[in-house]
N, C-alpha and C positions, 0 to 999 in steps of 0.2 A: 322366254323363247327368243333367240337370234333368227332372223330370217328374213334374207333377200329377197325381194322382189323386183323382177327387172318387168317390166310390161313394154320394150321397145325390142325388135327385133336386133340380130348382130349386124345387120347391114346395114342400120339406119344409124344405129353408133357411130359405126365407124366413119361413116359420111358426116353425124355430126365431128366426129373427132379431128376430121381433117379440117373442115371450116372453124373447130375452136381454134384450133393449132394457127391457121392462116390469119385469125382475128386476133389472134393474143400476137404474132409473131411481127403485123403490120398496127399493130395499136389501134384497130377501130374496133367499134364496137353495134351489136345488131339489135335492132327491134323485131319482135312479128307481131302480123297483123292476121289473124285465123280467123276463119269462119267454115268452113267441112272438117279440117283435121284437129280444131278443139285445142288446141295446144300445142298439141304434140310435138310442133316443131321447136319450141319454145321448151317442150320439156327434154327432148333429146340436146338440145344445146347447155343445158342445165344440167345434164348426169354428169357432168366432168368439175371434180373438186378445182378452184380458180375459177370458174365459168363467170360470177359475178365481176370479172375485170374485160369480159369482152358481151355479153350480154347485158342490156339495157332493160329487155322485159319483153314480156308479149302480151297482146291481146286479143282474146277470144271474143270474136263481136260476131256470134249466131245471128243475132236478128237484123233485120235493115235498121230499128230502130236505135240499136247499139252501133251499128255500123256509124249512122248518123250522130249520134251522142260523145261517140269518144274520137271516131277517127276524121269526122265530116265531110262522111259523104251526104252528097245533095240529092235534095230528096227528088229531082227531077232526075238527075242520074238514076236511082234506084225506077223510078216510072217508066224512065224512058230505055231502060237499056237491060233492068233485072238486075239483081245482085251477084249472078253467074254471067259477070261483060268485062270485056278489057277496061271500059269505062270503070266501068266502082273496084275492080283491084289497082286501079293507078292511085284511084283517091286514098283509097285505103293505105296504099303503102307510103303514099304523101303526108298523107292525116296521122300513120304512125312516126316519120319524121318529125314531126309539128308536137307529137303527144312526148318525144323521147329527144329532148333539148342534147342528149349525150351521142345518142346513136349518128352511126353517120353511113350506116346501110339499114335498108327495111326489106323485107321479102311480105308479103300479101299473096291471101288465097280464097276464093272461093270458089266453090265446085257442087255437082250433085251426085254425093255417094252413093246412093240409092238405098235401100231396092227401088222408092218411090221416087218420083217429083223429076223424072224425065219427061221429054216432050219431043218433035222431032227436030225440033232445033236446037235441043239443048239436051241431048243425052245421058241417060245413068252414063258417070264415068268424067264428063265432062269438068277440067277444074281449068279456072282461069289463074294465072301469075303474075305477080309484080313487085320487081325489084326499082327500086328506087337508093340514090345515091345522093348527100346532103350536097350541094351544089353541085350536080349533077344531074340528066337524065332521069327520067323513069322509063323503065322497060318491063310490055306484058306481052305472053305467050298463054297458050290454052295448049293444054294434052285431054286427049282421050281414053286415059286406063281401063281396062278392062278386067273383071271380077266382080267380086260379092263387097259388100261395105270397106266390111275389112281390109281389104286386098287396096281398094281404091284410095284409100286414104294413106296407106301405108306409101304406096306408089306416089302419091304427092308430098309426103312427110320428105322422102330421099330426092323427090325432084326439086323440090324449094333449096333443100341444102345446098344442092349440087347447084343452081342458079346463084347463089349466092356467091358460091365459090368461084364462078367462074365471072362474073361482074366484078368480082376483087383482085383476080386473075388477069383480067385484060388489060393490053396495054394502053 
């Protein structure tokens, strides 16, 4: 039995397809750092046959304690600020620099997809960002998407892309 399965939407391809295009065409190469969207950022930059000459890897760090294990985030960072804070996606996308001796951009995410684990400071929908550049800057924003899991995650999978591309972008 032949049989495709695509599990990323058409607009998230293509978003990845523009930053492979931009990373294969400027010779750098990307790490991610997930925790809401599981991968996925990492696997849409991966659908594209060549992708191992601009992709480094990614890592899915769910818990604080992988957070802390692979990418080193501090554990008072995590006490003090929660794992959905500009604080633990800087570290994160720094700690996937530190883990990807090759990469020389990082994107970081964590967010709360829901349906559960909102609060009123920190909303279903809420994902925090962080683009990080190997001597360079690190830079984080928070968006607030709005929908069901699905929906939320998908909406940060094309927002991290789109960050990335536009941090390789700038002059």
């Amino acid at each position: 039995m032949n049989m495709t399965l695509t599990l990323l939407r058409e607009d998230i391809l293509h978003k990845a397809e523009k930053l492979f295009l931009l990373l294969r065409d400027s010779g750098q190469r990307v790490v991610t750092a997930e925790s809401c969207t599981g991968g996925l950022v990492a696997s849409a930059l991966t659908h594209f046959p060549g992708s191992s000459d601009v992709t480094e890897g990614g890592l899915v760090t769910y818990s604080n304690t992988m957070k802390q294990a692979l990418l080193g985030v501090a554990p008072d960072t995590l006490a003090q600020h929660g794992a959905v804070s500009a604080e633990t996606v800087v570290e994160m996308a720094e700690g996937a620099l530190k883990a990807a001796s090759l990469a020389t951009v990082s994107v970081s995410i964590s967010g709360i997809a829901g349906p559960g684990g909102g609060s009123p400071d920190k909303p279903v929908g809420l994902v925090w960002f962080a683009t990080a550049l190997r001597d360079g800057p690190t830079q984080a924003e928070c968006v607030v998407f709005d929908g069901v899991r699905e929906q939320v995650r998908d909406q940060a999978v094309v927002h991290a892309l789109e960050l990335v591309v536009q941090r390789l972008s700038a002059p």
